[in-house]
DSSP file (Angstrom, degrees, kcal/mol; ACC not computed):
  #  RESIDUE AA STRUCTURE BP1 BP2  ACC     N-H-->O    O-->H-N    N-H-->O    O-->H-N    TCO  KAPPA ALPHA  PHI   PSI    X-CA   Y-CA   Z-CA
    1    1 A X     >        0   0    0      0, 0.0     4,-2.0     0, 0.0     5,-0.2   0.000 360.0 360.0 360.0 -46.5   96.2  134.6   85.0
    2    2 A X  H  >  +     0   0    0      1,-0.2     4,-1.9     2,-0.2   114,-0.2   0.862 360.0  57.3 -44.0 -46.9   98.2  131.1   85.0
    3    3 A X  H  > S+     0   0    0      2,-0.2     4,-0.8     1,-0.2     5,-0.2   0.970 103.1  47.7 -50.9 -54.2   97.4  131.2   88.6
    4    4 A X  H >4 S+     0   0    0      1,-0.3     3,-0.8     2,-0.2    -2,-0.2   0.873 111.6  53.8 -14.8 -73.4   93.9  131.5   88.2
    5    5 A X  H 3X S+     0   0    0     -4,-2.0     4,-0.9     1,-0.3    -1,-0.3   0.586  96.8  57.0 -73.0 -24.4   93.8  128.8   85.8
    6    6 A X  H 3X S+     0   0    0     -4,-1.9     4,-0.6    -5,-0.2    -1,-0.3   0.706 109.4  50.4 -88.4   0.2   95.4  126.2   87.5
    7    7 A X  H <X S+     0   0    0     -4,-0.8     4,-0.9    -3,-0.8    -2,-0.2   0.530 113.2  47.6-101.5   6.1   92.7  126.6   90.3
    8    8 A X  H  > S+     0   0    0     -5,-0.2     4,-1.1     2,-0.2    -2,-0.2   0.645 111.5  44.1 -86.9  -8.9   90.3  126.5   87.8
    9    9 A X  H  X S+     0   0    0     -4,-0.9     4,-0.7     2,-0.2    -2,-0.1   0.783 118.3  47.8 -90.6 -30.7   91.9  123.3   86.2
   10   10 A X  H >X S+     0   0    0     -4,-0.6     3,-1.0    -5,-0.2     4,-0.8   0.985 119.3  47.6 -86.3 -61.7   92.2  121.9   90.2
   11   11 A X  H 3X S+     0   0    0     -4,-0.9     4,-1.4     2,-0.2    -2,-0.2   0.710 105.8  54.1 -19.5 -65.3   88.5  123.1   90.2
   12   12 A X  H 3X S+     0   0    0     -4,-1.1     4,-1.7     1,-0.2    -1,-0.2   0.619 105.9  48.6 -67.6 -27.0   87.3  121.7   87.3
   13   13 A X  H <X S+     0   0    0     -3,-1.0     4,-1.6    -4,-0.7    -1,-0.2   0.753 102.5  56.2-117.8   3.3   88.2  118.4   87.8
   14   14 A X  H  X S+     0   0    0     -4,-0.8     4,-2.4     3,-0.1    -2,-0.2   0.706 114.0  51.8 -60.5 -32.3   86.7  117.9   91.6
   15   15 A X  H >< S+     0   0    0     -4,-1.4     3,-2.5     2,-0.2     4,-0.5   0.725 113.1  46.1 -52.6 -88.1   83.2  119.1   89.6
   16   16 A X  H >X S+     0   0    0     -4,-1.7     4,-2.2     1,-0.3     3,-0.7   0.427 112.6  41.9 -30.2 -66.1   83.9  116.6   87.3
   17   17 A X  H 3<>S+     0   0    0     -4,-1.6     5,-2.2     1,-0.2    -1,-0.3   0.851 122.5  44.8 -58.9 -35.6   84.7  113.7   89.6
   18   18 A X  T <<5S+     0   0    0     -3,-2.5    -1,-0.2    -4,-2.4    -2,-0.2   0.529 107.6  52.5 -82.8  -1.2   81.6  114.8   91.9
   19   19 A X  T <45S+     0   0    0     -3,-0.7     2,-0.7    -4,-0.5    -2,-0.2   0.887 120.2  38.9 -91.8 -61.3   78.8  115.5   89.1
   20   20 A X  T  <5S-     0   0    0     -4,-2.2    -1,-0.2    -5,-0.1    -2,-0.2  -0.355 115.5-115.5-106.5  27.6   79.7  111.7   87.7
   21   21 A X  T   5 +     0   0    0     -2,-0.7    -3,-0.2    -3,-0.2    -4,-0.1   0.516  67.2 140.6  39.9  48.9   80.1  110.4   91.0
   22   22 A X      < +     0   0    0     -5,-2.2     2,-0.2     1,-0.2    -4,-0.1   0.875  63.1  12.7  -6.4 -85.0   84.3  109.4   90.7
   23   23 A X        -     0   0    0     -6,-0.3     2,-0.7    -9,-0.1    -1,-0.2  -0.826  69.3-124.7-162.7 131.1   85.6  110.1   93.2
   24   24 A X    >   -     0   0    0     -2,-0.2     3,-1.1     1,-0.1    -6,-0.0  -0.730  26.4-167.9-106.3 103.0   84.7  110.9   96.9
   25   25 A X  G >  S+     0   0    0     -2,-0.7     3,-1.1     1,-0.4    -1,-0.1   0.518  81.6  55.8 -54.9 -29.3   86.3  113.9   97.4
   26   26 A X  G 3  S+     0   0    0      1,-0.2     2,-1.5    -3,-0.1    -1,-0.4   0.979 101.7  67.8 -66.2 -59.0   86.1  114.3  101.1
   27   27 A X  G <  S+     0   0    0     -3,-1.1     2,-0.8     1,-0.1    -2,-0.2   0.298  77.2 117.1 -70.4  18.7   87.8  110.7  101.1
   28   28 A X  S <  S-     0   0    0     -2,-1.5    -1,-0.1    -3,-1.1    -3,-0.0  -0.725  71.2-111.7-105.8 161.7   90.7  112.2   99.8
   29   29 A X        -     0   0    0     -2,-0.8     2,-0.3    72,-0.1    -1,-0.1   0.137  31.1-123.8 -39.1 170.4   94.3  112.3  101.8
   30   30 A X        -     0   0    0     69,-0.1     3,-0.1     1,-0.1    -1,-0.1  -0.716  32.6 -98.9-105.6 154.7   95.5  115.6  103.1
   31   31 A X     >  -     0   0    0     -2,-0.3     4,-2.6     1,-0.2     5,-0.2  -0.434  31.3-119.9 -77.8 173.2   98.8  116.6  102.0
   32   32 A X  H  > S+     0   0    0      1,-0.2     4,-4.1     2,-0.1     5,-0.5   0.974 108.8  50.2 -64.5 -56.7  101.3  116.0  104.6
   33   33 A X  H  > S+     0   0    0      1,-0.2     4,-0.5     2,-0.2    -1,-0.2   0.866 112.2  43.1 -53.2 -25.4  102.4  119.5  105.0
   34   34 A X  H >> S+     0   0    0      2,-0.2     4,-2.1     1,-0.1     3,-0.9   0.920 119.2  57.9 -71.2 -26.4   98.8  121.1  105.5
   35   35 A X  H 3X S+     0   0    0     -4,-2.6     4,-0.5     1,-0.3     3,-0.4   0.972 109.1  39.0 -36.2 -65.5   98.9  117.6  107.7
   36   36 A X  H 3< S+     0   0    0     -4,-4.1    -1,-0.3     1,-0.2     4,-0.3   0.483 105.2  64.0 -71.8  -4.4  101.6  118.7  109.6
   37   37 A X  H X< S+     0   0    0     -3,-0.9     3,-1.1    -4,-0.5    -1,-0.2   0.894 103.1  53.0 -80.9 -47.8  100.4  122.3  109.8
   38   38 A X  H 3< S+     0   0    0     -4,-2.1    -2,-0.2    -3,-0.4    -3,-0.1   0.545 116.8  44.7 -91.9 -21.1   97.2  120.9  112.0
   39   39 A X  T 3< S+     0   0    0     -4,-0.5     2,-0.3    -5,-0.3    -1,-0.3   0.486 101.3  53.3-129.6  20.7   99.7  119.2  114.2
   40   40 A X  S <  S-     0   0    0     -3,-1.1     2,-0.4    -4,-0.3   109,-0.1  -0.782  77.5 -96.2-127.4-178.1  102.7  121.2  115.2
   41   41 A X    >>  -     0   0    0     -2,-0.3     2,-2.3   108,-0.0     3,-0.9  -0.939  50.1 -84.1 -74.5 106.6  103.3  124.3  116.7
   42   42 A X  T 34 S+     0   0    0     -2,-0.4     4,-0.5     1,-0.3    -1,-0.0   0.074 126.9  43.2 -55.0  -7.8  104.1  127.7  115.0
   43   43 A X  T >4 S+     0   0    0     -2,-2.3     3,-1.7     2,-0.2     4,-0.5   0.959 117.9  47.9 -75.9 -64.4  108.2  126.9  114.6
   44   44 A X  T <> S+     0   0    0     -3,-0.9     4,-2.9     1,-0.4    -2,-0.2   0.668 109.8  50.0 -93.1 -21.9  107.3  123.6  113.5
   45   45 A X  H 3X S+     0   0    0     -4,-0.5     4,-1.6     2,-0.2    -1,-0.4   0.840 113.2  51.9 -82.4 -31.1  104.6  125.2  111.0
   46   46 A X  H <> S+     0   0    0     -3,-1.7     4,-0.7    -4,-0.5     3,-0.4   0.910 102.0  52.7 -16.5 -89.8  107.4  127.4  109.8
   47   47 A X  H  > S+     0   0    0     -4,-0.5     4,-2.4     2,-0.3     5,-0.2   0.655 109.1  54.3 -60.8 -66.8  109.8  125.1  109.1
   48   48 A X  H >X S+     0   0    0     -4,-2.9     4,-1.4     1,-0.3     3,-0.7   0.930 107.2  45.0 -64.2 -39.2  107.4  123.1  107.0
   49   49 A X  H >X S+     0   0    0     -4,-1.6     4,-0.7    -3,-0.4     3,-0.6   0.820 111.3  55.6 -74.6 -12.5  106.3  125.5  104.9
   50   50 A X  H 3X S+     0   0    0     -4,-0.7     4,-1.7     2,-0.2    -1,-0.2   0.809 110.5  51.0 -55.6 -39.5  110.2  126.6  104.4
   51   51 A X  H <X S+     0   0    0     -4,-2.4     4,-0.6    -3,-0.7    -1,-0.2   0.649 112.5  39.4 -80.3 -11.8  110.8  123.2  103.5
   52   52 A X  H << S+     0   0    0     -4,-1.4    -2,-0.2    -3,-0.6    -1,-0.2   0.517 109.5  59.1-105.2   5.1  108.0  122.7  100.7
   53   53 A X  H >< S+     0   0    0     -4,-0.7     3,-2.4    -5,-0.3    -2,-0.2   0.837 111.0  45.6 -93.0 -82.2  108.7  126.2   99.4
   54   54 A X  H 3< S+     0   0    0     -4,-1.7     4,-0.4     1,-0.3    -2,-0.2   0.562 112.0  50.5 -40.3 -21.2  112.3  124.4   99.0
   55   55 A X  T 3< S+     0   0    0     -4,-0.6    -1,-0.3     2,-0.2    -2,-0.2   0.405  93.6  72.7 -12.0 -46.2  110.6  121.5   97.5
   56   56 A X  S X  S+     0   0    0     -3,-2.4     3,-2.2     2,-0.3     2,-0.6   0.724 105.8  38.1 -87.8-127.6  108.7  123.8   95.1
   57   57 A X  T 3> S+     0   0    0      1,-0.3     4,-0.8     2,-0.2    -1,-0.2   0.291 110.9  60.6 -21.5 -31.7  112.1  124.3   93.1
   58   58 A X  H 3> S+     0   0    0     -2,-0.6     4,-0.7    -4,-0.4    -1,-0.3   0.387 112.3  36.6 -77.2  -2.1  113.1  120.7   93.5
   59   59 A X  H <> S+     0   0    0     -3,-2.2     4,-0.5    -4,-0.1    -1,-0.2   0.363 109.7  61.9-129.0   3.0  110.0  119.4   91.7
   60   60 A X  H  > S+     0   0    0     -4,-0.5     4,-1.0    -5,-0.1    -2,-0.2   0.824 112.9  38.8 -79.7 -27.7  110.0  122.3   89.2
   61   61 A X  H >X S+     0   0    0     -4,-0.8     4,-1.7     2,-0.2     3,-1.7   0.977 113.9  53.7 -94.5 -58.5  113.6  121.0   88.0
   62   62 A X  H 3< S+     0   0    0     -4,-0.7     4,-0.4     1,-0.3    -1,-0.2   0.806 115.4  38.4 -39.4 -53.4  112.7  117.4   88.2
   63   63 A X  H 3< S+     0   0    0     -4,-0.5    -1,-0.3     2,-0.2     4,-0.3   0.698 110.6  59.0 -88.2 -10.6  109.6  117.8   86.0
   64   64 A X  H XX>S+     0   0    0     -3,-1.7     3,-1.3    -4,-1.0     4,-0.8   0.918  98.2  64.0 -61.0 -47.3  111.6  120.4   83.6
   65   65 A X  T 3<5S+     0   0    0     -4,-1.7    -2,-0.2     1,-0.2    -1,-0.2   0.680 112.8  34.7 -43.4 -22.3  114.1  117.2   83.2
   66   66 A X  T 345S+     0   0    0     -4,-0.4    -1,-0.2    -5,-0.2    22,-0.2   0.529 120.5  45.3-110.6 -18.0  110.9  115.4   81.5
   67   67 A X  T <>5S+     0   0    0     -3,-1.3     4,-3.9    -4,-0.3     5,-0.3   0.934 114.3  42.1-101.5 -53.0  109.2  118.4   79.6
   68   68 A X  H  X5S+     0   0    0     -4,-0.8     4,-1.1     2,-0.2    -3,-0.2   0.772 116.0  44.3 -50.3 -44.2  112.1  120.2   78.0
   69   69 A X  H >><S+     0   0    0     -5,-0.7     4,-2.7     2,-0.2     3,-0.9   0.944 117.9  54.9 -64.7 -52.2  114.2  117.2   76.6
   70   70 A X  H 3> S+     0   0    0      1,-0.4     4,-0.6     2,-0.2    -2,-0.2   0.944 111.0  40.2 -40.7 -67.6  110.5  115.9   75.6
   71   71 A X  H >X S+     0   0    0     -4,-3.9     4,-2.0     1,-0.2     3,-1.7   0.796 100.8  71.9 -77.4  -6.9  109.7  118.9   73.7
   72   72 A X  H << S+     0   0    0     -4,-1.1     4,-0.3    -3,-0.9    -1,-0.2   0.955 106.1  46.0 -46.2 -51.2  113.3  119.2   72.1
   73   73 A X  H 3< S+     0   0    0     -4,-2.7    -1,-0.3    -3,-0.2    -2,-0.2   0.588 121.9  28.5 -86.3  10.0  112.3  116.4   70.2
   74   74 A X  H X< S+     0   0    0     -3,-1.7     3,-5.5    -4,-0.6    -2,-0.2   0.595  80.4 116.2-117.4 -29.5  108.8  117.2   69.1
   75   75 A X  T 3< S+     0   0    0     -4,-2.0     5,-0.2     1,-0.4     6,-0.2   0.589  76.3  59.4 -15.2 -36.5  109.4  121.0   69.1
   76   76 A X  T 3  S+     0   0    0     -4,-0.3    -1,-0.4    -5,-0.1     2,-0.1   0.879  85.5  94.0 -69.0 -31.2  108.8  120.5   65.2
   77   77 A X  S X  S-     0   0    0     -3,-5.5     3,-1.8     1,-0.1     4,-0.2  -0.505  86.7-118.8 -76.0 139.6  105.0  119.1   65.7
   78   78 A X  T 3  S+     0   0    0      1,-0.3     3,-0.2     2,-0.1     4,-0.2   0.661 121.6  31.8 -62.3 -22.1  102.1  121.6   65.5
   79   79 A X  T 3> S+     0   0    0      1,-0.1     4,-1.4    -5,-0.1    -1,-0.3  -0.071  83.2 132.8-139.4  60.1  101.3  120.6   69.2
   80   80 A X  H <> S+     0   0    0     -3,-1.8     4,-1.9    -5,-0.2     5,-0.3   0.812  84.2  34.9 -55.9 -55.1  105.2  119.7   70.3
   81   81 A X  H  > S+     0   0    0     -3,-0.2     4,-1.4    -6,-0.2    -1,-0.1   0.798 108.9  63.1-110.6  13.4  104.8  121.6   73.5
   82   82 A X  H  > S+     0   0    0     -4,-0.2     4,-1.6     2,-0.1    -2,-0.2   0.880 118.6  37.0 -28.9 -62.1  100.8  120.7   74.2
   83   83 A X  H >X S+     0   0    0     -4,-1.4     3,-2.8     2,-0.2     4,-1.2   0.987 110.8  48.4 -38.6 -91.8  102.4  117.3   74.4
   84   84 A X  H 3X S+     0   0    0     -4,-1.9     4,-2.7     1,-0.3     5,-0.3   0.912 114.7  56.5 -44.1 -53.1  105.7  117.3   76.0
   85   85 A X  H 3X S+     0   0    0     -4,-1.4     4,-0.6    -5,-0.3    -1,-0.3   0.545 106.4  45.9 -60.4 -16.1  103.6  119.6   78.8
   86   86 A X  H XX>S+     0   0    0     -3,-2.8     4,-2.3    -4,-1.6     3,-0.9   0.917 117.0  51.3 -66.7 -67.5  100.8  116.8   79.6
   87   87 A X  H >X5S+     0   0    0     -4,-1.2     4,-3.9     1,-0.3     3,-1.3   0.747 109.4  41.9 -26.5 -79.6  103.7  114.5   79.7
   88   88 A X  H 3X5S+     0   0    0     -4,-2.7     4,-0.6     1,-0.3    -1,-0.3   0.830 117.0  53.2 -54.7 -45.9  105.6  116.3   81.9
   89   89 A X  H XX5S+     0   0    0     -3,-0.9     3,-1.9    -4,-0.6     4,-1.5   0.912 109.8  47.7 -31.0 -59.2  102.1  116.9   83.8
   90   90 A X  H <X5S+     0   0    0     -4,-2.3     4,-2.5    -3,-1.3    -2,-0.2   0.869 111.8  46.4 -70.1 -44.6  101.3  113.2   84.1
   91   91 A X  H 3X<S+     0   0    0     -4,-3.9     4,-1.6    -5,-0.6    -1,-0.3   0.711 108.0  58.5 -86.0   5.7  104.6  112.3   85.3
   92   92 A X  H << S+     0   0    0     -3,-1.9     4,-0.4    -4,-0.6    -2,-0.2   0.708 113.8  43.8 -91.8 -34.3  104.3  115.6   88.0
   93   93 A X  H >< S+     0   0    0     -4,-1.5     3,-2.6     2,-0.2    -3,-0.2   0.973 105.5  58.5 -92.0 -48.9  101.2  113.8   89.3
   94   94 A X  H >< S+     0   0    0     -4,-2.5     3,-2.9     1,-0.3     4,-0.2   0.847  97.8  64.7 -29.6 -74.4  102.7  110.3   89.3
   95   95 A X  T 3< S+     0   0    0     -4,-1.6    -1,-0.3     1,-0.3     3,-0.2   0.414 100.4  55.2  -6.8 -36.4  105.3  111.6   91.7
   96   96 A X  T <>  +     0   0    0     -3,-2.6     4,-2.6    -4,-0.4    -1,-0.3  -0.005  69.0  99.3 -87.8   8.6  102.9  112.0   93.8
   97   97 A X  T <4>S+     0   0    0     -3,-2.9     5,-4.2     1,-0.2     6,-0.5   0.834  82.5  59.3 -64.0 -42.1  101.3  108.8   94.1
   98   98 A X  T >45S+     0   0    0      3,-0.2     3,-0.8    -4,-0.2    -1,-0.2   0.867 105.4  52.3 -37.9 -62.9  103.1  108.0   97.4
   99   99 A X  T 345S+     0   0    0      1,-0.3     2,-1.8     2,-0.1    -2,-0.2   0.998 109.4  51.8 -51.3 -70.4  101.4  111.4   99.0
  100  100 A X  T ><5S-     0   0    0     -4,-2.6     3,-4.4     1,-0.1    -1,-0.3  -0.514 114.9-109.8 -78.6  72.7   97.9  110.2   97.9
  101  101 A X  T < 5S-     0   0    0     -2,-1.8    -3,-0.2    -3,-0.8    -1,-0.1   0.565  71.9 -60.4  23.8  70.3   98.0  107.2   99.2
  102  102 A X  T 3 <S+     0   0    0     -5,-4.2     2,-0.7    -6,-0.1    -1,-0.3   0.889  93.6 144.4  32.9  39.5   98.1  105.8   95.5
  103  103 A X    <>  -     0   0    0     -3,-4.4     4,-0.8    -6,-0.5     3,-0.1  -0.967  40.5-156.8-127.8 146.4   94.8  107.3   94.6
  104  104 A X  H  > S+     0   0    0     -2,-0.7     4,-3.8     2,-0.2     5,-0.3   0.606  80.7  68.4 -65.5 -42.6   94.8  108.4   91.2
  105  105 A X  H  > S+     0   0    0      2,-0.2     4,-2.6     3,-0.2    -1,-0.2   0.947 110.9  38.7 -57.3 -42.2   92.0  111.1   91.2
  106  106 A X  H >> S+     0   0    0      2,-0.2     3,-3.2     1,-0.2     4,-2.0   0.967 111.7  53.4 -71.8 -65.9   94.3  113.4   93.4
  107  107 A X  H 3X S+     0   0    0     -4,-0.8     4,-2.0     1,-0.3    -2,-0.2   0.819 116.2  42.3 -79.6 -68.3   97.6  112.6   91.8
  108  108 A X  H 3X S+     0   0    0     -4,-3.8     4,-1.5     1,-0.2    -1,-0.3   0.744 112.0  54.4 -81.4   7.9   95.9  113.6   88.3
  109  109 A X  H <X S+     0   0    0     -3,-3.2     4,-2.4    -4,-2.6    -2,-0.2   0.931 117.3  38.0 -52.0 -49.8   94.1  116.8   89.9
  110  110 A X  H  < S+     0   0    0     -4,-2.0     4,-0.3     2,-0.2    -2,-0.2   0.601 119.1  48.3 -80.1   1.3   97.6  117.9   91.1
  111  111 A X  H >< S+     0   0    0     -4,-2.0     3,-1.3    -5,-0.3     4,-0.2   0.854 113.6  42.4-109.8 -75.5   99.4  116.7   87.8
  112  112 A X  H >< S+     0   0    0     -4,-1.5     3,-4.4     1,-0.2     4,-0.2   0.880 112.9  60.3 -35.9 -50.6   96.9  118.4   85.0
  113  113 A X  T >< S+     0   0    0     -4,-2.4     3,-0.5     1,-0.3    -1,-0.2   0.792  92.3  68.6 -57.5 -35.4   96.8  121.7   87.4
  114  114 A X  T X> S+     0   0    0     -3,-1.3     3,-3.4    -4,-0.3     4,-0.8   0.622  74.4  84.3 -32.1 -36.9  100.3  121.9   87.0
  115  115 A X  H X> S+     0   0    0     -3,-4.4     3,-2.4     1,-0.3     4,-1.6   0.885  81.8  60.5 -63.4 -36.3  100.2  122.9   83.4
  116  116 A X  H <> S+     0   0    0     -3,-0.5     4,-1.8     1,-0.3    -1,-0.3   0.693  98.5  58.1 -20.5 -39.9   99.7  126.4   83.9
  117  117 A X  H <4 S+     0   0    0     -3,-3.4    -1,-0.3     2,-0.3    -2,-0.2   0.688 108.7  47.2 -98.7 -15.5  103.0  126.5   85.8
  118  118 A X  H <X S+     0   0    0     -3,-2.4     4,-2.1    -4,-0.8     3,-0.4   0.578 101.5  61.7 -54.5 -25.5  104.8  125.2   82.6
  119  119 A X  H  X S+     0   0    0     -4,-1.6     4,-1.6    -5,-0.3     2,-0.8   0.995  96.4  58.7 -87.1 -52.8  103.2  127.3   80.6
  120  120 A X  H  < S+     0   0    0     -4,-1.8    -1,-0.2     2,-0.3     9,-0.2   0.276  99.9  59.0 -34.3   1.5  105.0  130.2   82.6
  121  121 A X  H  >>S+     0   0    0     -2,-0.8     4,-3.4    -3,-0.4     5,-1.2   0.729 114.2  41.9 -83.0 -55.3  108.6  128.6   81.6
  122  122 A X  H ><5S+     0   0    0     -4,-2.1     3,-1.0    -3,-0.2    -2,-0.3   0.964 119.3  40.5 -50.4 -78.0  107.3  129.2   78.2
  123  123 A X  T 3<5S+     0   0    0     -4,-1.6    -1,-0.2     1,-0.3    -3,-0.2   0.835 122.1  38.3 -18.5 -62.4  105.9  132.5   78.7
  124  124 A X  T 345S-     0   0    0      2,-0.3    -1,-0.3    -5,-0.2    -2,-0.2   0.633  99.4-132.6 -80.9 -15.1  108.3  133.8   80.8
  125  125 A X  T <<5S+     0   0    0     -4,-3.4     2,-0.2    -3,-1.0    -3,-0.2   0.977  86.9  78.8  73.9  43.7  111.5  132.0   78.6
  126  126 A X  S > <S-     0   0    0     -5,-1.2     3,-1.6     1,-0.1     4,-0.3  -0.715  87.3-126.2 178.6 136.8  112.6  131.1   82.1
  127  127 A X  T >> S+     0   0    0      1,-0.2     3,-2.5    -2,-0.2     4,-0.5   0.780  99.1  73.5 -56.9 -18.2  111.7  128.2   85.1
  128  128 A X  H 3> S+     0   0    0      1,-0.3     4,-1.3     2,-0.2     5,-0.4   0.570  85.7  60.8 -80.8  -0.3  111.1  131.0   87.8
  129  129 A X  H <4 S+     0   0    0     -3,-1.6     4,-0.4    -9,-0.2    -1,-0.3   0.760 111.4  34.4 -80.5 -10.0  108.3  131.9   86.4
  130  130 A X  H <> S+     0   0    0     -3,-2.5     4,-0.6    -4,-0.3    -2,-0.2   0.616 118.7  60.3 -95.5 -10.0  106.6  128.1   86.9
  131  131 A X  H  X S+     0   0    0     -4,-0.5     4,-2.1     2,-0.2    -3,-0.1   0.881 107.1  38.6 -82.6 -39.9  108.8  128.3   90.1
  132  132 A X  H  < S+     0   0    0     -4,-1.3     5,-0.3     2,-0.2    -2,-0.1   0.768 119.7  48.8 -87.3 -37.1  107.0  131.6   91.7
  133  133 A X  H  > S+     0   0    0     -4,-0.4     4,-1.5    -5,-0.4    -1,-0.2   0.882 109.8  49.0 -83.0  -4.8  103.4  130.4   90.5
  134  134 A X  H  X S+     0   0    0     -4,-0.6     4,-3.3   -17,-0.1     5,-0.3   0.953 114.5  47.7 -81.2 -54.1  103.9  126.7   92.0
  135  135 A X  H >X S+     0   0    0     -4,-2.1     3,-2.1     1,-0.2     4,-1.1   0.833 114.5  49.6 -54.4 -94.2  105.1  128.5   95.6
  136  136 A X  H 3> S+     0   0    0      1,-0.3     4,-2.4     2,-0.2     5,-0.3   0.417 110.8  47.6  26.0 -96.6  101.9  131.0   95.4
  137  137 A X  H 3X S+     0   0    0     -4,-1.5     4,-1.6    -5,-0.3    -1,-0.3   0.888 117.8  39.1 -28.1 -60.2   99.9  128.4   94.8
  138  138 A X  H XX S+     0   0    0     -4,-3.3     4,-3.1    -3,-2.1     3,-1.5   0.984 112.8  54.4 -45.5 -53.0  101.3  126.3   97.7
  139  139 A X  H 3X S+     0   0    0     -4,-1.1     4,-2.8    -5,-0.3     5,-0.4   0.835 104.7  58.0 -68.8 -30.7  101.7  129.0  100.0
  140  140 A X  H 3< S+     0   0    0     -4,-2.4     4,-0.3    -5,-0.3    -1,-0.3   0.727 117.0  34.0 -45.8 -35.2   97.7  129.9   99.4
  141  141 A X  H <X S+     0   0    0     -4,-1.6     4,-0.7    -3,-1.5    -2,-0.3   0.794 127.0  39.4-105.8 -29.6   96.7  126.6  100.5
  142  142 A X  H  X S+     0   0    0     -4,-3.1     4,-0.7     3,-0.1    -3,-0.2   0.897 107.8  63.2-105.3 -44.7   99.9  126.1  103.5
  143  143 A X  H  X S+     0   0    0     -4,-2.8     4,-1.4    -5,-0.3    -3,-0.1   0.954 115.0  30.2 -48.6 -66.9   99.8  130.0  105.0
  144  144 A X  H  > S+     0   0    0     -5,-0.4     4,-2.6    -4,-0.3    -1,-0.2   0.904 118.7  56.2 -73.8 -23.2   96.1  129.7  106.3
  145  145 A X  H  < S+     0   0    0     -4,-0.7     4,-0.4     1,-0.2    -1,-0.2   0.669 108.9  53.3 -63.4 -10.8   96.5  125.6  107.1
  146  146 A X  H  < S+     0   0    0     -4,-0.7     3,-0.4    -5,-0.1     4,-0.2   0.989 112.1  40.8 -79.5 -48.0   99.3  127.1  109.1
  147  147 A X  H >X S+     0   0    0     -4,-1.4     3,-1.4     1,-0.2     4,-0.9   0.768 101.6  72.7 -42.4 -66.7   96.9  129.6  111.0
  148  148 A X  H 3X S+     0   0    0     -4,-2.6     4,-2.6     1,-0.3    -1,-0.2   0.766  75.5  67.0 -45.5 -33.4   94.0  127.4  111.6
  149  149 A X  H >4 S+     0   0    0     -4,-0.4     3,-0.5    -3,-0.4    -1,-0.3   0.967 106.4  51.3 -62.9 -45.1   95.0  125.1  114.1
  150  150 A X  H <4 S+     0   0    0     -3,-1.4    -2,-0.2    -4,-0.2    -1,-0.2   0.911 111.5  52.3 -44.3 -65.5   95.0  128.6  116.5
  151  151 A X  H 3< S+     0   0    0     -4,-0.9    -1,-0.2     2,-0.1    -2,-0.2   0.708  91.6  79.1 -16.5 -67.8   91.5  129.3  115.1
  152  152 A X  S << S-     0   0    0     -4,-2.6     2,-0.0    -3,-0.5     0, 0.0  -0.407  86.2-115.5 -88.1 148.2   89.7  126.1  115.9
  153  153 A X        -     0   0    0     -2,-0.1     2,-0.6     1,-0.1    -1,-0.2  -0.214  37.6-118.1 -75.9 150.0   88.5  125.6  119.4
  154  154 A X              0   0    0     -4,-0.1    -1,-0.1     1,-0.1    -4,-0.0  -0.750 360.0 360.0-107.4 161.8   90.2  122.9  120.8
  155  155 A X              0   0    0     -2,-0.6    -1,-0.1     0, 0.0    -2,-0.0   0.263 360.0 360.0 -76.8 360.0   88.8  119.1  122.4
């Protein structure tokens, strides 16, 4: 269900930006790795997603380092880990700023979507549960980008 919801949260807020006229949505960057899926070969398509599946843990840990100390110290406030868990969100999409060419819209699509995969520390009392639904996710969107290049006729 967490999964769900964070492609409904990812969902929810291209509608947003494209009912209100944001953000042009086509005009945003690709990530690198589906990038790099479109332009290597099947080792090289491998490889990447073996290295953002490794990734995947390295940004689970990074962004536990901001939500857990956070909520240690609110823990007590009625919405202690509502808080600490946008925080931790916000600073998951900042990270990213680099990727999306500094545009904001993506960084706080991929940073709000996130929360779901925090709420699965909680749930589960343990990070592999935010660990296995951030790969998922990834692997939904990198698995068929991996695929495709085969697909599309080529020029």
């Amino acid at each position: 269900m967490l999964l769900l919801l964070s492609f409904l949260i990812k969902g929810g807020i291209v509608a947003v930006g494209e009912i209100f006229s944001l953000v042009d949505v086509n005009a945003f960057p690709t990530n690198p790795a589906v990038g790099a899926a479109h332009n290597g070969g099947i080792l090289s398509n491998v490889i990447e997603v073996i290295k953002t599946s490794v990734s995947i843990v390295g940004e689970e840990l990074l962004v536990a380092g901001i939500t857990l100390p956070l909520y240690f110290y609110v823990k007590n406030n009625k919405f202690g880990w509502v808080l600490s868990n946008l925080i931790g969100c916000l600073a998951f999409g900042i990270m990213h700023i680099v990727t999306y060419d500094f545009q904001l819209w993506p960084c706080l699509m991929v940073g709000l979507s996130r929360y779901p995969y925090s709420q699965a520390w909680k749930s589960t009392n343990s990070l592999r549960g935010g660990m296995y639904i951030h790969l998922i996710s990834d692997l939904i969107i990198l698995v068929p980008a991996m695929f495709t290049i085969y697909l599309l006729p080529s020029n």
